[in-house]
VEXSE-147793 format. One record per residue (C-alpha): x, y, z; residue number from 1. Coordinates in pm, 1 decimal, padded with zeros to 6 digits. Each point is the difference from the previous one (the first is absolute). Last residue first. Layout:
% residues N
         c1         c2         c3   seq
          X          Y          Z   NUM
...
END
This chain:
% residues 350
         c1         c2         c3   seq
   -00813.0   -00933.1   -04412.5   350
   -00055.3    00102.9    00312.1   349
   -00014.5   -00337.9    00156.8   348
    00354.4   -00072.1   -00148.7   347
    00154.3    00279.0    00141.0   346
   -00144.3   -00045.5    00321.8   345
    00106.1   -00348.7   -00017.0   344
    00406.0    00076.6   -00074.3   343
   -00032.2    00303.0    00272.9   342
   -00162.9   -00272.2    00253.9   341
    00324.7   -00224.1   -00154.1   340
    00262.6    00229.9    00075.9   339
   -00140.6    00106.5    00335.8   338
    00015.2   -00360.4    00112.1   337
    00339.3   -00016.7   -00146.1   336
    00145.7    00282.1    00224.9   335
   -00166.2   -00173.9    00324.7   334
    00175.5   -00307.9   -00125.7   333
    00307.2    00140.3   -00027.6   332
   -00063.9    00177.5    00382.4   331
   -00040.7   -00400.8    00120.8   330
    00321.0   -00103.2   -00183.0   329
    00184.4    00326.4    00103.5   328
   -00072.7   -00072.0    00351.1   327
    00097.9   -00397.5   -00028.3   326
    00348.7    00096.0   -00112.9   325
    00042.9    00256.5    00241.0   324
   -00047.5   -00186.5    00319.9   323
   -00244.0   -00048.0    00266.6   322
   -00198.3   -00325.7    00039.8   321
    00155.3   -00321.6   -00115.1   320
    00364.3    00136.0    00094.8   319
   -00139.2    00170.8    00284.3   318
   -00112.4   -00265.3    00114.1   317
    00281.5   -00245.4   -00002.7   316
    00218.8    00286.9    00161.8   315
   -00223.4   -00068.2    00305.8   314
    00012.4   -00358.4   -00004.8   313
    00388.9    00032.7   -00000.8   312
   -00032.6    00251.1    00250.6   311
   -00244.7   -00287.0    00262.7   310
   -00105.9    00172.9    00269.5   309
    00111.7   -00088.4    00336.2   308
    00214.8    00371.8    00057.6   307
   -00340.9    00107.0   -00016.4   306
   -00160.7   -00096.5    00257.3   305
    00156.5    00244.5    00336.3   304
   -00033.5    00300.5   -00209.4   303
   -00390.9   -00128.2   -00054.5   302
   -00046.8    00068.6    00362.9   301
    00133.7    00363.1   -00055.3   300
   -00216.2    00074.4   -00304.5   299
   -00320.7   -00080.2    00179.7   298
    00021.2    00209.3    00301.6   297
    00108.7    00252.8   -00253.1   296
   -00298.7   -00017.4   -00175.7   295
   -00288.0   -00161.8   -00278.9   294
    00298.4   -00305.0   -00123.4   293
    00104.8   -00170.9   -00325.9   292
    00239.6   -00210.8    00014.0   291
    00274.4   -00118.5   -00219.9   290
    00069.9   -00192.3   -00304.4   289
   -00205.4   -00309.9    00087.5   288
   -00213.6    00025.6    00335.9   287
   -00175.8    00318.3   -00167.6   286
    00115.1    00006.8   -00347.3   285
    00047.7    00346.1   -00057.6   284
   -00102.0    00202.5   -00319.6   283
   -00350.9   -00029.7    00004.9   282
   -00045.1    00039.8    00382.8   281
    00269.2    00314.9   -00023.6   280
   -00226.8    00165.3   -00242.7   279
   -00106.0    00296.6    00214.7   278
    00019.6   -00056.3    00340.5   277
    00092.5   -00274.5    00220.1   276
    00318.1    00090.1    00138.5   275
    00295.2   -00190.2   -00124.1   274
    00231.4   -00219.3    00143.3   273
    00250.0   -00125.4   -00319.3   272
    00198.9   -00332.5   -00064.3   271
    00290.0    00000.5   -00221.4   270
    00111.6   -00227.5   -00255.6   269
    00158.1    00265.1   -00194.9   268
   -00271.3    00039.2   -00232.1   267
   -00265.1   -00006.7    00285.6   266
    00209.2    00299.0    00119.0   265
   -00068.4    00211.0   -00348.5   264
   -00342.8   -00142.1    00003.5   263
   -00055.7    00199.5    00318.7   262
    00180.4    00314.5   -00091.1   261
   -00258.1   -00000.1   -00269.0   260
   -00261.1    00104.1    00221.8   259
   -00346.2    00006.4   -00185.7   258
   -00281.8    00242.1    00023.2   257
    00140.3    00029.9    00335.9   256
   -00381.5    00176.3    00179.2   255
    00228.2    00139.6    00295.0   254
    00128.8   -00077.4    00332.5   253
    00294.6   -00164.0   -00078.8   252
    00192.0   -00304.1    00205.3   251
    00220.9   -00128.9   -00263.8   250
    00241.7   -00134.3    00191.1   249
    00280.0   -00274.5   -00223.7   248
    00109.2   -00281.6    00166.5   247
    00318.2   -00174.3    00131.2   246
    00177.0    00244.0   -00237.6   245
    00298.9   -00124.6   -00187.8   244
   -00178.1   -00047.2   -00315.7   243
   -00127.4    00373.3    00038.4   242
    00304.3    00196.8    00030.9   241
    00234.2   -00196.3   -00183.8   240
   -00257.5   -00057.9   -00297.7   239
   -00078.6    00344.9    00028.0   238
    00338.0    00181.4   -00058.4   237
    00012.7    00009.0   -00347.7   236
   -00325.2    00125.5   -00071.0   235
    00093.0    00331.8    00168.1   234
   -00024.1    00097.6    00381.9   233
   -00114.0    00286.0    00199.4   232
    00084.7    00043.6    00373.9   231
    00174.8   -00270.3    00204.4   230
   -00223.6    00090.6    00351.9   229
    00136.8   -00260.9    00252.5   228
   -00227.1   -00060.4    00273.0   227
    00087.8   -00310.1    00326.5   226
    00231.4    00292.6    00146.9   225
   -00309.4    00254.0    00042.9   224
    00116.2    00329.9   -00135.3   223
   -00251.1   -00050.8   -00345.2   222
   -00280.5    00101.7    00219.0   221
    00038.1    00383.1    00010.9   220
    00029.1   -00050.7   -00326.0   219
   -00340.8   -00112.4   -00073.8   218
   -00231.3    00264.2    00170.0   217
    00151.7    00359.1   -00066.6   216
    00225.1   -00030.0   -00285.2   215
   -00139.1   -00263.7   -00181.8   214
   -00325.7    00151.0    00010.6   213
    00098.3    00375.4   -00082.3   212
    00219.8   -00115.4   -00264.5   211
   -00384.3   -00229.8   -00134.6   210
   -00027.6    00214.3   -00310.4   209
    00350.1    00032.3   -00093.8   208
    00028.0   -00338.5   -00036.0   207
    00240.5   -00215.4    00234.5   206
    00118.1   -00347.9   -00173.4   205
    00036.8   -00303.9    00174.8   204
    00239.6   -00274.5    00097.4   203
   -00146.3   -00084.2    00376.8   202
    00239.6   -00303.7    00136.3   201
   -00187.8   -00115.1    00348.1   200
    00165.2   -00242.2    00205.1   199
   -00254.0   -00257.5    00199.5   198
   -00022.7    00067.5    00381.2   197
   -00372.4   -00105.3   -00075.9   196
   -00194.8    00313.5    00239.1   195
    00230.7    00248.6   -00161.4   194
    00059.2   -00132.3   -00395.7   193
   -00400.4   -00007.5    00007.0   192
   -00036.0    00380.1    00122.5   191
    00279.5    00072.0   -00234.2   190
   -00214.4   -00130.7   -00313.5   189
   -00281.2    00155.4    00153.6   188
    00187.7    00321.7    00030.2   187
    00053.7   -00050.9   -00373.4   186
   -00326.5   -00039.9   -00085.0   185
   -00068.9    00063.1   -00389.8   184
   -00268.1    00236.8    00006.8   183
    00197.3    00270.5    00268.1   182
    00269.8   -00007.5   -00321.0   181
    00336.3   -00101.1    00021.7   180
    00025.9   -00219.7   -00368.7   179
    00082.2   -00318.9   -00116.9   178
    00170.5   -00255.4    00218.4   177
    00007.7   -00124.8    00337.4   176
    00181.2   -00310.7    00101.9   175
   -00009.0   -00213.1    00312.0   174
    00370.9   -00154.7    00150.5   173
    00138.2   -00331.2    00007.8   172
    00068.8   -00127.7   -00365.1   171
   -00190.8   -00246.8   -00255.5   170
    00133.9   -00307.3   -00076.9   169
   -00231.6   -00030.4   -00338.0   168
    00170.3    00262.8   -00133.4   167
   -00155.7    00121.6   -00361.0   166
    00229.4    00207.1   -00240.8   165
   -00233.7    00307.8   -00120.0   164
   -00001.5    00032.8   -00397.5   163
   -00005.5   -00341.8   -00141.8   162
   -00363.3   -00022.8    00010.9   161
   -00096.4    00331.4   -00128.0   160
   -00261.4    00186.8    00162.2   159
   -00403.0    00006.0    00005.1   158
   -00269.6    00163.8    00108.7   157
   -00357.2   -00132.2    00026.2   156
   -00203.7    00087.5   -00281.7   155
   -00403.5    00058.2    00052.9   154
   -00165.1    00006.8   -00337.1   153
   -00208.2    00211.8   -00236.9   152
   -00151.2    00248.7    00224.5   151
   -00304.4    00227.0   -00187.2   150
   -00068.0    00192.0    00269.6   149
   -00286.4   -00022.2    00346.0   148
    00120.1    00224.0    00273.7   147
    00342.6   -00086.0    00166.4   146
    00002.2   -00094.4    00364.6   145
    00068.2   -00362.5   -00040.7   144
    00237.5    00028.6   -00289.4   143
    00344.7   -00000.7    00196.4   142
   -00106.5   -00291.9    00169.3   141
   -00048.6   -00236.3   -00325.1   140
    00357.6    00091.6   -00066.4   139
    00231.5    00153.9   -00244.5   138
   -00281.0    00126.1   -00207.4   137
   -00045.7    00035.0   -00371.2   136
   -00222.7    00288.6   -00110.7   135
   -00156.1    00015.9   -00377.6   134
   -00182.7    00390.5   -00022.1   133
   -00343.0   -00031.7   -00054.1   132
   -00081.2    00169.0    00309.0   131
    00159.9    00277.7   -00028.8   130
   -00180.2    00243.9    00142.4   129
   -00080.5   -00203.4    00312.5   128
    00343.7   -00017.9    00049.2   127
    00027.7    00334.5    00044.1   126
   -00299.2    00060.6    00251.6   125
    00230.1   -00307.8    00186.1   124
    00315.2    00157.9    00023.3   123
   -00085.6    00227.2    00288.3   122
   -00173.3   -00240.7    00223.9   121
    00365.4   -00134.2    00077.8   120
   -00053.6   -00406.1    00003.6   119
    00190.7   -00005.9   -00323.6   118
    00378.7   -00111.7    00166.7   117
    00285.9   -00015.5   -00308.6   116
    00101.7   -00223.9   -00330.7   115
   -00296.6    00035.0   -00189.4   114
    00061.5   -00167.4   -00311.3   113
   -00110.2    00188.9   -00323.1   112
   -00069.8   -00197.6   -00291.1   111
   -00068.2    00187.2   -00300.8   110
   -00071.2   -00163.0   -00402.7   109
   -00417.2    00023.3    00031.6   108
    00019.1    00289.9    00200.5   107
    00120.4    00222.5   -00309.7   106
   -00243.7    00284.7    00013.2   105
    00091.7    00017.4    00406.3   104
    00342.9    00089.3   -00056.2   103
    00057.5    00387.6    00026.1   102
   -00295.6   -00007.0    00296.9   101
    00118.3   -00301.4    00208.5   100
    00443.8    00066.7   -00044.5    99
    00005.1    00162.4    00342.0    98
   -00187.4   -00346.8    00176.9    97
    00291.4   -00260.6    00227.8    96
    00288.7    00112.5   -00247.3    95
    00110.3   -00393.1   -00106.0    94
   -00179.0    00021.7   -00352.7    93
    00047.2   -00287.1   -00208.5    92
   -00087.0    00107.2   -00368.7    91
   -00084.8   -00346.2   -00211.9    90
    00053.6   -00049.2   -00364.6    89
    00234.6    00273.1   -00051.0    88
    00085.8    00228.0   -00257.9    87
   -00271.4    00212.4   -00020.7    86
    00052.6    00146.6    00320.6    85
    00307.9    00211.2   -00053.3    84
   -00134.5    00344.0    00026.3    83
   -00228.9   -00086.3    00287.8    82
    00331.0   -00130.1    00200.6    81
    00192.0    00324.4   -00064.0    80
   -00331.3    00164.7    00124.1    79
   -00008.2   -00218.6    00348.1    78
    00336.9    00071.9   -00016.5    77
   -00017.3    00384.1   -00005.4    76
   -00309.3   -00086.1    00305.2    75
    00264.0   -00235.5    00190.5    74
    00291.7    00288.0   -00004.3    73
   -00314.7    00267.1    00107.9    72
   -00057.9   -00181.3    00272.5    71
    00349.2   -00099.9    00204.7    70
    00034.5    00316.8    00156.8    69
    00293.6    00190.9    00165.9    68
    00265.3   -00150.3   -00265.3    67
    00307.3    00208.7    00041.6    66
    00155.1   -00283.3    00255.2    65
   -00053.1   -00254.3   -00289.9    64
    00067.6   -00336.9    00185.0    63
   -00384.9   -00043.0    00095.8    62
   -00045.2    00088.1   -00314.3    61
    00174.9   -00278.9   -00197.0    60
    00221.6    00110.8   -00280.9    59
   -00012.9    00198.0   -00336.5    58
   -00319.8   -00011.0   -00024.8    57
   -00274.9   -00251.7   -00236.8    56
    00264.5   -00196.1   -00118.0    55
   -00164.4   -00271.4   -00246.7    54
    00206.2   -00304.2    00061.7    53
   -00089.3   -00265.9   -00226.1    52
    00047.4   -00311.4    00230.0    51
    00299.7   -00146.1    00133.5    50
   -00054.1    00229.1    00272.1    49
    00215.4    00193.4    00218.1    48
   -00190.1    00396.4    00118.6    47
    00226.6    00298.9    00006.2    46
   -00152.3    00155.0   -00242.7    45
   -00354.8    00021.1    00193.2    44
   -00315.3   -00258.2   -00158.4    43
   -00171.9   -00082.0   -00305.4    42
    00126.4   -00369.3   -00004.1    41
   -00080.6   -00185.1   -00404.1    40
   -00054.6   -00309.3   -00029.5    39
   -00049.5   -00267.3   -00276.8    38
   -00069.7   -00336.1    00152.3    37
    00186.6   -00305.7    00006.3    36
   -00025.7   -00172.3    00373.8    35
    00345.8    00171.3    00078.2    34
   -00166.0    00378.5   -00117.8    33
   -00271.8   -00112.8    00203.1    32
    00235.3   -00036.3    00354.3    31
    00200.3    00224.4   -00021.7    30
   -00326.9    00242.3   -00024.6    29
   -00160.4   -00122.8    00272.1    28
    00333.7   -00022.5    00226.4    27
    00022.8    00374.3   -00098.9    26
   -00356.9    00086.3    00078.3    25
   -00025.4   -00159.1    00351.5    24
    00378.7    00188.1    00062.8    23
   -00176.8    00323.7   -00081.6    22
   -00337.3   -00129.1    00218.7    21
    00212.4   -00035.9    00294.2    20
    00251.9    00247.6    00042.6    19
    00305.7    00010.5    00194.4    18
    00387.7    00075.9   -00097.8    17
    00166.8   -00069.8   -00349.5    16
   -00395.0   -00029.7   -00166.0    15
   -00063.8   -00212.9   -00277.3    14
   -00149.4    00187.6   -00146.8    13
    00150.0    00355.5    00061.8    12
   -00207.3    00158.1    00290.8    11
   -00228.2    00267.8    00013.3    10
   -00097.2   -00014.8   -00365.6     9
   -00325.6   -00258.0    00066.2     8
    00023.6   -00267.9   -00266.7     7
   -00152.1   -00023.6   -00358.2     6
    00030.7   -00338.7   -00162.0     5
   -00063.3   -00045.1   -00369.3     4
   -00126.1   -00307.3   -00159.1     3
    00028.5   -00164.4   -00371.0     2
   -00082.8   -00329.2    00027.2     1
END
């Protein structure tokens, strides 16, 4: 098939530092280029891809220190994109819903997977618009507050095997990975470092939106002996970082449409505590590759567990449940499904 892939321009794809649905994208299209498709990456300049490489700027945005807003870069690619459409089987549309109104007369060849939170009310009167646009989910949470749409399929993430070393020793300190945002917990992840006298390593990035939050509630915490705050880290670094853990906290307070942090430990045979919100039931294994827990009271009991579980078992499962080759398989056969209701369409007009 011919496909195209259109990723966010924030970050290069794959990104050097954080970001989720640009490294999502990447391992997606590694991953169908390997399986024998014909791709092509509209993305930044900067971006690595065995792909076609289709440079939409010069480099990532969030790099760009002239770049004040993203929007108008995604809206002269959403036009780049409309130029070029007739060359591809399938459009894959990672932009959450900007490309809706230039794209609508060719549902029949879109898939757009939502890659963020859609229980703000806000989205929903668009959505509504739209309805016959073809949605792919990244969990059966993330559609729950979503009004009724055409959604195709529900496709867990998925990275490359080979790419995070798994330890099945394990190490003797907690890790915390991602982002410092109130939503993410980090004074949980303290909190439960505190009352367990386990280490804490936090290797996080600081946005500009949550300064103020970092500043005034979380560092403030990071002078406790048993905290070390490491700062951001590249690809590179996880494997160390999280096969080394004793466990990975994941103690948000938010609707997670996903967490891929958590399949990122599972692929280094390490066990996460996660807050149950979001999709952290689907993801975990309760018992398995983690636990799943309602509080703190909760997390801090499982601390004392999970050194028990199994890290070969947990590697196991991500290797049947999370990685790249088994995304692209399930999104080929989203493509394919589209293909042949074009094929019969076709066929019925006629």
């Amino acid at each position: 098939m011919r496909i195209a892939q259109i990723a966010p321009l924030a970050e290069a794809v794959p990104p050097v530092l954080y970001g989720g649905s640009e490294r999502v994208v990447s391992w997606l299209t590694e991953e169908l280029v390997a399986q024998g498709h014909d791709v092509t990456l509209f993305a930044s300049g900067d971006s690595r891809t065995s792909a076609r490489l289709v440079p939409m700027v010069k480099q990532a945005l969030r790099l760009d220190p002239a770049v004040r807003d993203y929007l108008p870069y995604h809206y002269l690619m959403m036009d780049k994109v409309a130029q070029r459409a007739h060359e591809f089987d399938v459009l894959h549309f990672h932009v959450d819903l900007i490309h809706f109104p230039l794209f609508r007369a060719m549902a029949d060849r879109i898939v757009t997977t939502l890659h963020g939170r859609l229980d703000l009310p806000d989205l929903w009167p668009y959505y509504r618009a739209y309805p016959q646009m073809p949605l792919v989910s990244i969990s059966e949470s993330q559609r729950k507050p979503m009004p009724p749409v055409n959604w195709l399929d529900t496709i867990y993430h998925g990275l490359p095997a080979g790419l995070l070393r798994p330890n099945y020793e394990g190490g003797d300190y907690f890790a915390f990975l991602g982002r410092i945002s109130p939503e993410k917990g980090p004074e949980h992840a303290i909190e439960i470092a505190r009352r367990t006298g386990v280490p804490l390593k936090i290797a996080a990035k600081v946005d500009n939106v949550d300064r103020l939050y970092f500043e005034t509630r979380v560092r403030p915490l990071l002078d406790d002996p048993l905290v070390e705050f490491i700062g951001e880290i590249d690809e590179t670094r996880k494997s160390e970082f999280l096969g080394n853990a004793r466990a990975l906290l994941f103690p948000i307070n938010w609707p997670e449409p996903f967490g891929l942090v958590m399949i990122e430990a599972m692929a280094c045979g390490t066990p996460v505590i996660a807050y149950r919100h979001g999709a952290v039931p689907e993801v975990l294994d309760n018992g398995v590759t983690g636990f799943v827990v309602a509080d703190l009271e909760d997390a801090v009991t499982a601390a004392g567990w999970v050194a028990s579980l199994d890290r070969v078992r947990v590697r196991h499962v991500f290797e049947t449940r999370f990685t790249a080759v088994r995304m692209a398989r399930d999104y080929a056969a989203v493509y394919q499904g589209l293909l042949e209701g074009r094929s019969g369409a076709s066929i019925a007009a006629a």
